[in-house]
N, C-alpha and C positions, 0 to 999 in steps of 0.2 A: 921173360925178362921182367924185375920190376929194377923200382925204385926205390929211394928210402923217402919216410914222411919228413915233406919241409912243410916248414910254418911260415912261407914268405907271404907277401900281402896279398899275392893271386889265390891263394889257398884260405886266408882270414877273408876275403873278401867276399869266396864264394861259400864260405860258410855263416858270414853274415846275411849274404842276400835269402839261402835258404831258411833261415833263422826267422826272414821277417817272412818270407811268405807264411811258413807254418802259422807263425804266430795270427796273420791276417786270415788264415783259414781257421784258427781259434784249437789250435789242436793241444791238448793238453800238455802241459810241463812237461808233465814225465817223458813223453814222447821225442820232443825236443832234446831233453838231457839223456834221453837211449841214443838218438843218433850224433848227436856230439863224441858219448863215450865212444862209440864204433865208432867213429873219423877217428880218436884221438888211438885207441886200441889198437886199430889198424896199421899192419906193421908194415905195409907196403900196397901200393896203387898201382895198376895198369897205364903205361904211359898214353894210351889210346883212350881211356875211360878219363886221367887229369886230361890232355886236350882238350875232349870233348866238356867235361867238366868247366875248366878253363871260359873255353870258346860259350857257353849257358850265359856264365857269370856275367861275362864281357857283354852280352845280348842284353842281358837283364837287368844288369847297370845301367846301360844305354837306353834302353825303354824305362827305366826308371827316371836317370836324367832328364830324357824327355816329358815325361811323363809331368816330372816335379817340374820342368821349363812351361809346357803347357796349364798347368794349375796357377804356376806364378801370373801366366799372360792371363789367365781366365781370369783372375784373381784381379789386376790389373784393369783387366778390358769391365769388371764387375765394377770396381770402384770410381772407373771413369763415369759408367751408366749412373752409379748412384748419385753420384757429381751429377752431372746434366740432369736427373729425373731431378734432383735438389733444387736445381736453379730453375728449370722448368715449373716446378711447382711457385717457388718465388715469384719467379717471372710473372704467373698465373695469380697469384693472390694477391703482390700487386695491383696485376689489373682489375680485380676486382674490387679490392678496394680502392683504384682509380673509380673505374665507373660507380662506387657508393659513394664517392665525394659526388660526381658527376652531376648525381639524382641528384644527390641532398642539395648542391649549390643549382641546381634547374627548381627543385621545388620551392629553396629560399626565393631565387629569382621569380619565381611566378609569384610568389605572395607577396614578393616586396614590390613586385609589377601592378598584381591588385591592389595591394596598401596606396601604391602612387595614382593607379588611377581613381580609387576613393576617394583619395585627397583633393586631385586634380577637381573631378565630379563638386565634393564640397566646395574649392574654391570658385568652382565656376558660378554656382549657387549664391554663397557670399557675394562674387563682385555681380552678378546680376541685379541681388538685392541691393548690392551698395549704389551700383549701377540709378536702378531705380529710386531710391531714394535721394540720389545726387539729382535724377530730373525733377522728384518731386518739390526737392529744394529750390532747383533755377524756375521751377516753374511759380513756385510762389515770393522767388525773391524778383521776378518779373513782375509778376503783380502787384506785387510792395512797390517793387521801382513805377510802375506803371500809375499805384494809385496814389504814391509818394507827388509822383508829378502833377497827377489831377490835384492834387491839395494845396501843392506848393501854385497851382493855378489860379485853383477855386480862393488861398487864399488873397494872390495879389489880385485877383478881379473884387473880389468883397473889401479891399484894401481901395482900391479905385473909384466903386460904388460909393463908401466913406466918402471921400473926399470930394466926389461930385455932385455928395447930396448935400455936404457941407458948405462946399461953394453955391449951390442954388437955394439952400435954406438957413444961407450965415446969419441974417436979423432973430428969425427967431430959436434958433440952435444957441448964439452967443446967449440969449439974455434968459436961457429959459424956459422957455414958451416947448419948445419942442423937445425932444429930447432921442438923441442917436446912442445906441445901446450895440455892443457887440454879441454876437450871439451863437451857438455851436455848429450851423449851419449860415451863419450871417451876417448879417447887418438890420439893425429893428430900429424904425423909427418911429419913437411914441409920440402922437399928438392927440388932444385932449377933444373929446368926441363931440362938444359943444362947439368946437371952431370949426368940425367939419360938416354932422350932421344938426340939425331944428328936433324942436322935439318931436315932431311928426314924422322923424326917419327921411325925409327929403334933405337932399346937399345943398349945400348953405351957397351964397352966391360966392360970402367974401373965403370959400376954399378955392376958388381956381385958382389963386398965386401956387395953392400947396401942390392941387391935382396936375395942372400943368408941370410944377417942377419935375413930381414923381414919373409922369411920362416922359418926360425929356431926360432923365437919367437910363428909364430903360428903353429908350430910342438908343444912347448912347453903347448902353452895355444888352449885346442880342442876346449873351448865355445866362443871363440875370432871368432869375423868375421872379412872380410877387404873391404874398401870402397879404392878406386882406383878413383883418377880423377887429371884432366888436367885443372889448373887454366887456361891457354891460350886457352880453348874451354869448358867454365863451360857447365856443361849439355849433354857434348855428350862422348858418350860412347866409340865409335872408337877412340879416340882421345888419352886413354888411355889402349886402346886394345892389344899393342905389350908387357905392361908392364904386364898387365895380365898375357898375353901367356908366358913371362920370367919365372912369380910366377906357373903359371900352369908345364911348365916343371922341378921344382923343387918340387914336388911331392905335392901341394896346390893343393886342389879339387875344380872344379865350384864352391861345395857347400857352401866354404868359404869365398864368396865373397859377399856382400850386393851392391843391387843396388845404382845408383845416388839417392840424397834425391832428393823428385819433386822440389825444389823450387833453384835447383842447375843452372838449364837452365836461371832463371832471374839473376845471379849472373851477372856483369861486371869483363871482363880480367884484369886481375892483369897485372901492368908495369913489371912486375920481374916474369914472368910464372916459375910454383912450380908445379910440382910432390906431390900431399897429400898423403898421406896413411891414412885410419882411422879408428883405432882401435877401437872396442866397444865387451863388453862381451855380450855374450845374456843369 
């Protein structure tokens, strides 16, 4: 029994699918277009040989579609991975260049940690020294205040001295005769060496008005000392030694007496030798 040749879709179907194996086993043109012409020549088929025929195609197709179904999902399931490895990497670089900011702002922050404690360091420095020169200030504006007030002491005690030598030697301060001088430590009173000493360096009788007064002034004031000197022999000491001893036996202690100043001995004698007295508070 045959058949006659149809050209329905089961027949172009399974002559395409033959079509591409050949071709994918790489088999030459020619070969291909021999068995085309034999299908096409072919004047009739075995109906047992088209089934089976048939039934190949239908298999072949089927593991074809599959075949192209699973490529599309590998294909798919590929481009999903490349996705994710994408982002993964992203993800990854990122973080990496997270943690290089990380460093970089840990190592700004350590330097600008060090910068601050440098700073810190130098100002503690600075106010130490400010520190210290604010005490060295208070320390000599306390002594300014401290010797401000001795002076402002020293001067109303040599202010008071004035005025109590003035009151016990008003006759001859008024006309004259003696003469009250202010001075950078004092108060000086010049009297003229003949009223007090003889030519022989012995005290005169008619000075006890003076020597008395000069002791009752410094009975009166205790922080008063007295400098004693002999313009007719600046700088020495004996010279005005008997007047001393006068003041000593009116009840004046050694202790109130202040030496010559050093620069007394280069003085030149006065034409008119003066008996000083010179008062100074201490």
């Amino acid at each position: 029994m045959t058949i006659p040749l149809t050209f329905d879709w089961l027949t172009l179907s399974w002559m395409r699918t033959r079509a591409a194996l050949w071709w994918r086993a790489r088999s030459p043109v020619r070969h291909w277009l021999i068995a085309l012409l034999l299908g096409v020549l072919s004047g009739c088929v075995p109906v047992a040989r088209f089934e089976e025929t048939q039934s190949v195609a239908q298999v072949e197709m089927e593991a074809r579609r599959r075949s192209e179904q699973q490529a599309q999902q590998l294909e798919a399931e590929n481009a999903q991975l490349k996705a994710q490895i994408q982002q993964k990497s992203e993800a990854v670089q990122e973080r990496e260049e997270r943690l290089s900011q990380a460093e970089l702002d840990s190592t700004t922050q350590g330097k600008q940690r060090q910068d601050a404690e440098g700073m810190v360091e130098q100002l503690r420095g600075e106010l130490q020294r400010a520190s210290g020169h604010l005490q060295v200030f208070h320390d000599e504006k306390q002594k300014l205040q401290a010797e401000l007030g001795t002076e402002v002491e020293r001067s109303k005690e040599n202010a008071r001295v004035t005025r109590d030598l003035s009151l016990a030697l008003a006759e001859p301060i008024s006309v004259g005769t003696y003469t009250l001088d202010a001075a950078p430590q004092g108060v000086v009173l010049r009297v003229p060496r003949s009223d007090v000493l003889s030519t022989d360096g012995a005290v005169k009788t008619e000075a006890a008005a003076l020597l008395d007064a000069v002791a009752k002034v410094l009975s009166l004031h205790k922080t008063t000392k007295l400098r004693v000197e002999d313009s007719s022999a600046p700088g020495d000491a004996l010279a005005a030694a008997r007047v001393v001893q006068a003041l000593t036996e009116r009840a004046v202690g050694g202790e109130r007496f202040d030496p010559l100043l050093p620069d007394a001995a280069a003085a030149q004698p006065t034409d008119e030798p003066e008996i000083l007295f010179g008062f100074s508070a201490s």
